[in-house]
N, C-alpha and C positions, 0 to 999 in steps of 0.2 A: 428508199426515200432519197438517198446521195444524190443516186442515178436520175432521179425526175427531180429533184431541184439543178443538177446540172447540166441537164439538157433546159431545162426550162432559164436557165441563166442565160446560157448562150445564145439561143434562140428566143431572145426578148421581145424581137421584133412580131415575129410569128405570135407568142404567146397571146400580145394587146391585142392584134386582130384578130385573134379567134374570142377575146371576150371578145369588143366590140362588136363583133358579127353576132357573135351570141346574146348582149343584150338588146342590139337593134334587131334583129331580127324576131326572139319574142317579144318584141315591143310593137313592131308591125302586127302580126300576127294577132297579139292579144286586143292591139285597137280594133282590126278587121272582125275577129268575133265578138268580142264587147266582153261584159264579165256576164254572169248567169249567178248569182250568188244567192245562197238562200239557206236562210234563218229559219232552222227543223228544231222546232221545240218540243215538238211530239214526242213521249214517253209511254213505249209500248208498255201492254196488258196493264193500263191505270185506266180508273173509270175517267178520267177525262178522254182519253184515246176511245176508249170504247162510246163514251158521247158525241164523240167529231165524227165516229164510223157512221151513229145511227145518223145524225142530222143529215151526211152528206150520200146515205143513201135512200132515205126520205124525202129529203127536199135538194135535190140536184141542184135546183137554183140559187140554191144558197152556200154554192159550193165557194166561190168566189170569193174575193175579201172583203170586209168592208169598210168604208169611210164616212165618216160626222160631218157634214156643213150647220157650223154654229153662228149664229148673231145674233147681238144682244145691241136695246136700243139705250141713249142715254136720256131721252124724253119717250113721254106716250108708251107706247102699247105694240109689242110687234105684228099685235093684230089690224095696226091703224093699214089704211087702202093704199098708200105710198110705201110702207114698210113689205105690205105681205104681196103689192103685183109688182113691186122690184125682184123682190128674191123670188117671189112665181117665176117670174121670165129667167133668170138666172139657171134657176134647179132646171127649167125645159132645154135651155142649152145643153145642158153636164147630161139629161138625161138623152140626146141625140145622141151623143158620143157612140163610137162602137165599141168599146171596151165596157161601157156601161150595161147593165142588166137591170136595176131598175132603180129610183127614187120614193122615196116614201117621204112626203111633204107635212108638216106640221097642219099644213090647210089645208090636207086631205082626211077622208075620214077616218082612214089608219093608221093615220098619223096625229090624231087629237089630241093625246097625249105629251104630244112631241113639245109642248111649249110650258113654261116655268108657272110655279102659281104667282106671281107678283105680273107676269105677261109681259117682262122684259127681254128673255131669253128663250129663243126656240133652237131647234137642230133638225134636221135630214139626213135620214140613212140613205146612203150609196151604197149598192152593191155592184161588186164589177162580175165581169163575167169570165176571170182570169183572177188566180193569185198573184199577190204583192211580187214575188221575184218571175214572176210570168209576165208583167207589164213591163215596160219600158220607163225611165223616166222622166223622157219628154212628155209619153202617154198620161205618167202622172200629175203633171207639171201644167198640164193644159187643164186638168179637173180643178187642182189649185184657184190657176189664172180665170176660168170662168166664174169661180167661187168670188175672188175678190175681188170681180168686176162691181159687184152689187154695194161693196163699200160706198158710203156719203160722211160727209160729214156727223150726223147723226145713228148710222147705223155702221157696228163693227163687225167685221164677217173674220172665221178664221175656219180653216180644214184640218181634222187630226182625224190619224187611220197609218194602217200600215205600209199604204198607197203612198200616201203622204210622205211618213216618214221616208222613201226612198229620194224625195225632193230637196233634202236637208243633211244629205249624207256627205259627208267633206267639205262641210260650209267652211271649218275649221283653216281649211290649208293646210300645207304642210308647215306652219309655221314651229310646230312641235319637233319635226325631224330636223327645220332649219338652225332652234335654238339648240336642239340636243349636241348637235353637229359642231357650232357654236363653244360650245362650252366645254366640249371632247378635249378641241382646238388647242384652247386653252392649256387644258389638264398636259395634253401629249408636249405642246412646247415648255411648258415647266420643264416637263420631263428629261426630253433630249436635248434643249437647247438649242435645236436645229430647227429651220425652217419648212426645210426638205424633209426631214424624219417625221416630222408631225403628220407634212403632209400625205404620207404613202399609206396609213391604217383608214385616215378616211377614205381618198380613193379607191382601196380595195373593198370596203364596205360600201360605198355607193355601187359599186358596178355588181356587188354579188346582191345585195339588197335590193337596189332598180332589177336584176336580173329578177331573183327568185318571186318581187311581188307580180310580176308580168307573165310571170309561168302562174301563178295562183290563180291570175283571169282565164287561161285556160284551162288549169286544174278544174273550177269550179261550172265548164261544163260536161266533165266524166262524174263528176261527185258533188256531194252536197254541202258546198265550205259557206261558211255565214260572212256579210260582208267584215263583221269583226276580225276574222282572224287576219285579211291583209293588212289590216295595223298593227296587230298585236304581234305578226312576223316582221312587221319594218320594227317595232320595240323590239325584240329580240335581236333580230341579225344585224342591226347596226351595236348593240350591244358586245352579242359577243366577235362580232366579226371585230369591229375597233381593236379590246383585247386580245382577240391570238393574233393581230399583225403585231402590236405592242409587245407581246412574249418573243417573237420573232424578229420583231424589228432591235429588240433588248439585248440576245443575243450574239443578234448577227455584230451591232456595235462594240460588244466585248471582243467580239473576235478580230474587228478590227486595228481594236487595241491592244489587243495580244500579240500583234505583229502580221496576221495574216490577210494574204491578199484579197481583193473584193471577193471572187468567186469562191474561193475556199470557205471565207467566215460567212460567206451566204450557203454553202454547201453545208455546213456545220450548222450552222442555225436552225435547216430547216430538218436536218438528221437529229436534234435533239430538239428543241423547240417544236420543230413541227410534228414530231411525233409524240408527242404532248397533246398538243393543239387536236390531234387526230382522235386521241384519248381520249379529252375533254368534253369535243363534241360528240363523238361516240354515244358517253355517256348521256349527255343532252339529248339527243335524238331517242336512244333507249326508253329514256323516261317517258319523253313525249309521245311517241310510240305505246307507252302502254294505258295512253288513252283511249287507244281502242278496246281492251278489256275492256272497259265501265260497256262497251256496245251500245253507243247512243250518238243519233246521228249527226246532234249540233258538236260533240266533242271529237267524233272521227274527223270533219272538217277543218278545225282548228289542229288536228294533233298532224293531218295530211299535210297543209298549208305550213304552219311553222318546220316542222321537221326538213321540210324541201328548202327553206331558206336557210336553216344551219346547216343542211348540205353545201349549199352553193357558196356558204361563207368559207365552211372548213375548206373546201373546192379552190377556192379565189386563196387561202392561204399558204397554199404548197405548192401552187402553179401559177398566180398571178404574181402575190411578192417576189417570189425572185426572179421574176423579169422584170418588177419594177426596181427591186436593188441592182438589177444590172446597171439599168438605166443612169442610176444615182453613182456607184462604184461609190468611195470614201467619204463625198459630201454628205453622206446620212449622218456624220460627228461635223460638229460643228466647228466654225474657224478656229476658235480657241481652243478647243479640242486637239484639230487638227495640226496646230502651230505647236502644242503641246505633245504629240507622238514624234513630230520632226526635231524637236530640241531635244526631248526627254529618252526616247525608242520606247519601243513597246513592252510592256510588261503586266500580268497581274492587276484589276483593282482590288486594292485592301477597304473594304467594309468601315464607313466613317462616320461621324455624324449623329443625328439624331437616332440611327437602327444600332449602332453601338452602346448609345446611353440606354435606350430601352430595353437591350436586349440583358446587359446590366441589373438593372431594375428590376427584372424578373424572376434572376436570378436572387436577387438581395430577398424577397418580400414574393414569392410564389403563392403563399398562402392569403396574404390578404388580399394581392391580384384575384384571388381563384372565386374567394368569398365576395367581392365589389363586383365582378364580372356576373356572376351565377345571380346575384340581390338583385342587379340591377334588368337582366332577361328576367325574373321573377316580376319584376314588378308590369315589364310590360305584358306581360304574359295576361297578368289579370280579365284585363279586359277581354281573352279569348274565351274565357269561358261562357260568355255573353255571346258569343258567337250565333247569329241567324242568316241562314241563307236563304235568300230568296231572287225574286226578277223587279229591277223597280223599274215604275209604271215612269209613266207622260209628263208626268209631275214634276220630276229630276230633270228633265232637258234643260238645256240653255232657254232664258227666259224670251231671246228675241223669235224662237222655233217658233211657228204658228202651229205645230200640234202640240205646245206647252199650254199657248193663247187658249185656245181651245178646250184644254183639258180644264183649266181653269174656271173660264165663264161656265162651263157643266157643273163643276164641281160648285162652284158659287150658283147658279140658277137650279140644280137639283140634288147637290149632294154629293160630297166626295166619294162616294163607292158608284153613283152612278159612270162614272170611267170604267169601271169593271165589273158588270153585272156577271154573275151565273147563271146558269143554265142546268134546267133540272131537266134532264132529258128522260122522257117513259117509255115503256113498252107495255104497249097497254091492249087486252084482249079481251074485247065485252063492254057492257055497261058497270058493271061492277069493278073493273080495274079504273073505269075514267071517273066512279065516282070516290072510287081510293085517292085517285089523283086529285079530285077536289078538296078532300078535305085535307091531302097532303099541301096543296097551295094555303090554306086557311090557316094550319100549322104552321108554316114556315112565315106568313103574312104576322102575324103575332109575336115572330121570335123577336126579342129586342133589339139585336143587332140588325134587322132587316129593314129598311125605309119603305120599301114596296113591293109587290107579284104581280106580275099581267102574264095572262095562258096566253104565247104567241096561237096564230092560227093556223087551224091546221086540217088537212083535205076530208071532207065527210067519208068514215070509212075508214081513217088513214089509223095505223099501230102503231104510230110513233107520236107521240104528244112533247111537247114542249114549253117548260112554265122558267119565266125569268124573274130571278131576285135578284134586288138589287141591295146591295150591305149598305150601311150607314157609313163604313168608313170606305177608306181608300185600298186601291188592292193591292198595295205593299205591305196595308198594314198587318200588324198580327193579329189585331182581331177580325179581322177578313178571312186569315190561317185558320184560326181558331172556331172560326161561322163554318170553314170547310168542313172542320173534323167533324163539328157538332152535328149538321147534316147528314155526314156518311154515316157517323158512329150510331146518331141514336134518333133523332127523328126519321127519318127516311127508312132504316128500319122497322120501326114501329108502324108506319103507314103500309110497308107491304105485307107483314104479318095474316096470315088469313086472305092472299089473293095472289094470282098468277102474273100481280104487277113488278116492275122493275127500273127500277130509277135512279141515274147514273149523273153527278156533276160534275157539268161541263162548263165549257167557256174561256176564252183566254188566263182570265185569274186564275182559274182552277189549275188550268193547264201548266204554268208557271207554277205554281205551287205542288205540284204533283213532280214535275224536275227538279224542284230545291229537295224536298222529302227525299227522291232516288237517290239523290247526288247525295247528302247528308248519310245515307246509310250505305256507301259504296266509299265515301272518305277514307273508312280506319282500315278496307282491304287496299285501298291504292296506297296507303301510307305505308302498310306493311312491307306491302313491293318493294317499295321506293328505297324501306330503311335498308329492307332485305339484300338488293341488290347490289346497293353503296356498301353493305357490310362486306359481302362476298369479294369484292372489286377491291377495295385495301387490303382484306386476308389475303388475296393474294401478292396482290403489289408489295407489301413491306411486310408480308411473313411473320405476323403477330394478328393476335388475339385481343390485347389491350388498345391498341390504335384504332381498329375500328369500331369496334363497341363504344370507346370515347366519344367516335367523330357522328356514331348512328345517335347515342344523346344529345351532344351539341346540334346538328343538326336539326332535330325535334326542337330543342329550345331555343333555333332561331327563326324555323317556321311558324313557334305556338306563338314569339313574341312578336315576328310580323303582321301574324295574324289580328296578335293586340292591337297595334297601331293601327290596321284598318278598322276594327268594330269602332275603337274610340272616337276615330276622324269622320268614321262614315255613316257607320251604324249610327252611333252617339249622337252625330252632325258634330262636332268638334269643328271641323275643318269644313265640310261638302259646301256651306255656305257662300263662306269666303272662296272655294274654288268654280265658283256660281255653275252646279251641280246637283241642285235642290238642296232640302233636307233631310232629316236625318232617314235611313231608310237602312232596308237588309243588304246583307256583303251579298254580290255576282250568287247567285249558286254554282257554275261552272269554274270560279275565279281559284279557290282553293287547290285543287288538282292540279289546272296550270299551272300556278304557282311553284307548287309541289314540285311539281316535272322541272318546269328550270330552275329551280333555285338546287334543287337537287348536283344535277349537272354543272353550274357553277362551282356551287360548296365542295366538290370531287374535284374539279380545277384546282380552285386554293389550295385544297386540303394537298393533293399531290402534289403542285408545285412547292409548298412549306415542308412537308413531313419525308419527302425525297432528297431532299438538301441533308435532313438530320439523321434521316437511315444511311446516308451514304457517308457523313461524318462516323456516325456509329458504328458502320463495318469493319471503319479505317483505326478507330482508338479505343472503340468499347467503351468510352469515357460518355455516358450521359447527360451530364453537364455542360460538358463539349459540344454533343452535340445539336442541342435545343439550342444554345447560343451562335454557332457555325451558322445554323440552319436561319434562324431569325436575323438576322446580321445580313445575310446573304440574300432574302427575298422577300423582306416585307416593303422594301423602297417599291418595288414591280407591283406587288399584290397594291399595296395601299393603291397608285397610279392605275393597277386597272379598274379596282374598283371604285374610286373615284369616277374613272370615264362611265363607267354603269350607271352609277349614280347620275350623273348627270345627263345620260340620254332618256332613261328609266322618267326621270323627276320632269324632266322637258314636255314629257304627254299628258300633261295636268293642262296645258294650252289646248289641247281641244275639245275641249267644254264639252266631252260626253263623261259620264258617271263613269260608267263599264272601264273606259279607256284610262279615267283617273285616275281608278282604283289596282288597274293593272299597273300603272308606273308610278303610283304611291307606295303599293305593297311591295313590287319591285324592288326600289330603289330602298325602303327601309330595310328588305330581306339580307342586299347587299352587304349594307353598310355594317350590320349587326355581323354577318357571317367574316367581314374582313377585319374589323376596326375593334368589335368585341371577341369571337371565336376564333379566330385565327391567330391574331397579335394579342390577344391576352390571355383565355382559356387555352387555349391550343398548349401552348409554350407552359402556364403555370401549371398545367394538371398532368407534362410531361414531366417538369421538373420535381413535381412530387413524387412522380410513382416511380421515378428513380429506372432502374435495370429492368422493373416489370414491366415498360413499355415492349418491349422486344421481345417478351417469354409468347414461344409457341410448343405446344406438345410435338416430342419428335416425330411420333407414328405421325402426327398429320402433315409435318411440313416434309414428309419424305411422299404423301399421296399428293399433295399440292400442284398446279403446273407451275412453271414460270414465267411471270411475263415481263416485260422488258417494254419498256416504253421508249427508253430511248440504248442505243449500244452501246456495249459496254467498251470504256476508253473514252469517250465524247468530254467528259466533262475533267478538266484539269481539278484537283484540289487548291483550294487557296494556300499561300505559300505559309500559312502560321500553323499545317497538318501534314504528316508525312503522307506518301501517296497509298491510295488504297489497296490492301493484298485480300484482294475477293475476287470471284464471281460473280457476286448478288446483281441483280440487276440496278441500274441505276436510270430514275423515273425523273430525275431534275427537268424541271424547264429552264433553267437558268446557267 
C-alpha cells in the first residue's frame, strides 16, 4: 500500500487523467448504448411463475406488457357521442403504433365491461408487442402523449402500466444527490475547518460514483440490474465513498501535524487508514455479494450494480486521494491551523473536549448507560415485530405521476383491487375439467373478499383457460395476501378434487406477493450469514471471543430497531404521508437484505475503527479501563462526523418522491445513527467497561489455530503521549 500511494502521490498528474479518461469514457460509451435495465420479479418454481409459463405459451400475444388508458368525465356519460368518437380516434392512433399489438376499447364488444356502473369512468387495455424494459422511452412516451391528446376541458385522460411507468423515472432529478452532497459539505467543514479538506471526499466520490453509475448502464446489458439499483448505488457510494476519504483525509492531517512532510503523512494515511478503508469495503461488498445466495434475479442485479460502485469508491480511495493530497500538499489544515504548526512545531493531538467528558461519563455510570441504551433499541424494536413485506402498488407514487392519476380514477370508478386483479390460470382437459373450472369461478365469485370473475377468452379447443378476480381491496393490502393463501390453501384445492384439472394464481399481485413470501423465508438464513461472518472477521481481528459475540448482538439490535423505524413510518404511514409517498403500506420485500448487507459492512467499519484503538491500548497496559477510555477519546470525534456525513446523504433521498427510494434512505440513515450515536458511543464502551478483563479472554488452543490479520503494519500508529509505547506483535487495525 506505501508503494501505490507513493507512486500515486508523485505522479498526480497522470493519476487525474486516467480517472478522467475513465469516467468520460464510460460515459460516452454508456450514452451510445443506452441503459437496458430490467425489473425481474419473477420467483422461480411459485405457482405465479408457473402461471406467467402457461399464459405466455398459450397465448403468445399476450406475451407483451400491458397499459390502462383511463378517462373519467366531470358531466354526462362517457358514453355521450363527443366523449366516446374523441377517445375512439385517439385509441386508433396508439393502436397504429408499431410497438402496439392491440386495443381493447370500452365501445367495443370486448370491451363492454370496460366502463364504471355510475358511466363516468371507462379504460383500454394496450397490449404491446414488446416488454416494458424492451421499449424504449420515447416509444413509451409517444403512447402517453397520444393518450392525452383526447384531454378537454371536460374529459380527464390519464395512462398507468409499466410502459408508463418508464416515462416518470428520474422525474425527481438529482436534486437528492444535490442536497445530500449539500449537507456532507457542511458536516466535513465543521470537521476540518478547511475549505480544501472538505472539498477533496466530495470530489473523490463524485468521480467514483459518476464513474461506477455509467458502468451499471453497461452492466445492465450482460445482466439483469433493475432501474433501482443505479440509485440505490449512488446512496451508497457517495456514502461510503465521502467517509473513507474522511478516514483518510483525518489521518493524513495528523500526520501533518506531527511534523511530517505532505508525501510521507499522505504515505502513512493511506498505509493505515487505507488499509482500513480496503477492510471495510471488503466487508461491504462481501455482504452484498452474498445476495446472490438468496438466487433471485431482481437481487443478483442490485447486489451486481452496488458491489461495482464500492469497488470503484474503495478504488478512487488509495489511488485518486493521494494525487489529490498531492495537489493540496499542507493547505488540507487550515490557516489557523497552519499558523498554529509554524508557531507551536509539531507534536501529538491530546484528546479534548466533549469525547473526553463522555468518555468520563462512562466510565462513572456504565451501568445505567448500558440499561438507557439497550430500553431505548427495545422500544424501537417493537414495531419490528409488525414487520410485512410486500411490493407496494401505484397508489404510493408521487401524486402528480399520471400512473398514480390513473390508479386512482380505477380504484374510484371500480374498486381498489381492480389495480391488481388475479389470475386463475387452468389446465384443463375435457369437458369435465372446464366444467370444474366453472363452478371453480362461481366459488371464488361468492368469496367476500372478491368484487368480481370474468373467464377471459380463450381459443375453441385451447388447454389452457383463464378466469380473472378481481379482490375488493387493493394489492398491497393484506387482505389481498390473505384472498392469495385462501385460494391456494383451500378453495382451489377443493375444486380440483376428483379431476385432472390444475389451477395456478397468477398475475402481477400474486407475483409480488409470492417474492415478499420467498424473501420473508430466506431473511433468517442471510441474517445468519451476515452475523456469521462479522463474527469470524472480529475473532480474528482482536483475538477474543467476548467482542464479537457483543458486536453479533448489538448489531442484531440495531438492524431489529431500524427495522422498527420503518414499519412505524411506513408500514404504519407515520411518516409515508408527509413524505408524499402514499399511505400506509408493506416494508420493500427486497429492502431488509440490502439493508442487512450494508449496514453490516458499515457497523464492521465503526466497530474496527473504535475497538482497534482499545486492543491496542490493551496490548500496551492490560489496563481495561484504559483502554475503553484511550480508545473512545481517540475516535468517536471521526465516527460521530462520518456518520453524521451518512446520515445526511442517506436522509437527502426522501426528495425523490419514490416509496422504494425513501424507505432505503430512511432505514439507512436510522440504521446509521443507531449503530454510531447508540452502539458504538454508548453500548460498545459500557458493556466493555463491565465485563472488565473478559473482553479479551480467548481459549489458547484456538488463538494458537487462528491466522493473523493485520489491517494496518505494525509501527504505523504512534501511542498517545499519556501511554507508554506498545511491546507487542499484535496486529494493529486502527484507522486513526
Amino acid at each position: 500500500m506505501a508503494s501505490l500511494s507513493r507512486w500515486c502521490f508523485r505522479h498526480r498528474l497522470l493519476v487525474l487523467l486516467l480517472w478522467v479518461l475513465a469516467l468520460g469514457g464510460i460515459a460516452v460509451a454508456g450514452q451510445a448504448a443506452g441503459a437496458a435495465y430490467a425489473n425481474v420479479f419473477t420467483v422461480p418454481d411459485t405457482e405465479s411463475d408457473k402461471a406467467q409459463d402457461l399464459v405466455e405459451s398459450a397465448f403468445p400475444e399476450r406475451a407483451g406488457d400491458m397499459d390502462t388508458v383511463v378517462w373519467r368525465v366531470t358531466d354526462g356519460s362517457v358514453r355521450d357521442a363527443a366523449v366516446r368518437d374523441r377517445l375512439s380516434a385517439s385509441l386508433g392512433r396508439i393502436s397504429r403504433l408499431d410497438t402496439v399489438g392491440s386495443v381493447t376499447s370500452p365501445y367495443s364488444a370486448a370491451g363492454a365491461s370496460q366502463i364504471s356502473r355510475d358511466g363516468r369512468t371507462a379504460y383500454a387495455r394496450i397490449t404491446y408487442t414488446k416488454t416494458a424494459q424492451e421499449l424504449s422511452v420515447d416509444e413509451a412516451a409517444r403512447v402517453v402523449d397520444l393518450a392525452k391528446e383526447a384531454r378537454t376541458d371536460g374529459v380527464r385522460v390519464e395512462v398507468s402500466g409499466p410502459v408508463t411507468e418508464k416515462t416518470e423515472e428520474g422525474q425527481a432529478g438529482n436534486i437528492a444527490e444535490v442536497v445530500g452532497l449539500v449537507a456532507a459539505a457542511i458536516v466535513l467543514y465543521l470537521a476540518f475547518g478547511s475549505l480544501l479538506a472538505m472539498l477533496l471526499p466530495l470530489i473523490s466520490a463524485v468521480f467514483s460514483v459518476g464513474t461506477g453509475v455509467m458502468a451499471i448502464e453497461l452492466l445492465s446489458h450482460a445482466a439483469d440490474v433493475p432501474e433501482l439499483a443505479a440509485t440505490l448505488s449512488t446512496l451508497i457510494g457517495l456514502g461510503v465513498g465521502i467517509d473513507y476519504a474522511l478516514f483518510i483525509i483525518t489521518r493524513h492531517r495528523q500526520g501533518l501535524k506531527a511534523g511530517l512532510d505532505p508525501e510521507e503523512a499522505a504515505v502513512r494515511a493511506l498505509n493505515t487508514s487505507g488499509r482500513a478503508v480496503l477492510f471495510a469495503g471488503g466487508t461491504v461488498c462481501i455482504a452484498l455479494l452474498g445476495l446472490l445466495a438468496l438466487r433471485l434475479e431482481f437481487l443478483t442485479g442490485v447486489a451486481i450494480a452496488t458491489t461495482t460502485v464500492v469497488v470503484l469508491t474503495m478504488a478512487a480511495s488509495v489511488t485518486f486521494m493521494p494525487a489529490l493530497l498531492g495537489w493540496c500538499g499542507p493547505r488540507v489544515l487550515s490557516r489557523r491551523e497552519r499558523r498554529q504548526l509554524a508557531a507551536e512545531g509539531s507534536g501529538e493531538e491530546e484528546p479534548r473536549g466533549l469525547a473526553v467528558r463522555w468518555a468520563a461519563f462512562v466510565q462513572r455510570r456504565p451501568g445505567g448507560l448500558l440499561t438507557a441504551a439497550v430500553v431505548f433499541l427495545a422500544v424501537l424494536t417493537v414495531p419490528f415485530f409488525s414487520l410485512r413485506l410486500g411490493i407496494s402498488d401505484q397508489g404510493n407514487r408521487p401524486e402528480s405521476n399520471t400512473t398514480r392519476q390513473a390508479y386512482d380514477m380505477l380504484a374510484d370508478g371500480f374498486g381498489p383491487g381492480f389495480n391488481g386483479p388475479l389470475q386463475l390460470v387452468a389446465e384443463v382437459d375435457g369437458e369435465g375439467d372446464a366444467a370444474a373450472l366453472r363452478r371453480l369461478a362461481d366459488t371464488v365469485r361468492n368469496d367476500p373478499d372478491v368484487a368480481s370473475v370474468v373467464a377471459l377468452p380463450a381459443r375453441p379447443g385451447a388447454r389452457t383457460a383463464v378466469v380473472q378476480a378481481i379482490p375488493k381491496t387493493a394489492p398491497q393490502d393484506e387482505a389481498t395476501s390473505d384472498l392469495i393463501s385462501r385460494l391456494r390453501d383451500t378453495t382451489i384445492p377443493a375444486a380440483e378434487r376428483g379431476t385432472t384439472m390444475r389451477v395456478y394464481v397468477g398475475g402481477q399481485t400474486a407475483t409480488f406477493d409470492d417474492f415478499a413470501t420467498v424473501m420473508l423465508g430466506k431473511l433468517p438464513w442471510f441474517v445468519l450469514i451476515v452475523v456469521a461472518l462479522g463474527f469470524l472477521l472480529l475473532l480474528v481481528a482482536f483475538r477474543s471471543l467476548v467482542i464479537p459475540l457483543t458486536a453479533a448482538v448489538m448489531n442484531l439490535l440495531a438492524a431489529a430497531a431500524s427495522f422498527g423505524v420503518l414499519v412505524a413510518l411506513f408500514q404504519w404511514g407515520w411518516l409515508s404521508g408527509p413524505l408524499g409517498v402514499g399511505g400506509a403500506g408493506p416494508v420493500e420485500a427486497f429492502l431488509p437484505t440490502v439493508m442487512l448487507a450494508v449496514l453490516f459492512g458499515l457497523s464492521m467499519d465503526y466497530q474496527v475503527f473504535l475497538v482497534s484503538r482499545m486492543h491496542e491500548e490493551w496490548v500496551s497496559s492490560h489496563d481495561n479501563r484504559k483502554a475503553v477510555t484511550v480508545g473512545l477519546t481517540n475516535t468517536s470525534r471521526v465516527i460521530n462526523a462520518a456518520a453524521l456525513i451518512m446520515i445526511c446523504v442517506f436522509s437527502a433521498f426522501v426528495f425523490r418522491d419514490e416509496r422504494i427510494i425513501s424507505e432505503f434512505g430512511v432505514g439507512l440513515a436510522a440504521a446509521v445513527a443507531l449503530d454510531a450515536f447508540v452502539i458504538r458511543t454508548m453500548l460498545v464502551p459500557a458493556v466493555m467497561r463491565v465485563l472488565g478483563t473478559a473482553n479479551w479472554w480467548l481459549p489458547g488452543r484456538l488463538d494458537k489455530r487462528l491466522p493473523h490479520l493485520a489491517v494496518e503494519p505494525a509501527g504505523t500508529t504512534p501511542s498517545p503521549p499519556s501511554s507508554p509505547p506498545a511491546q507487542t506483535n499484535a496486529p494493529d487495525l486502527s484507522a486513526n
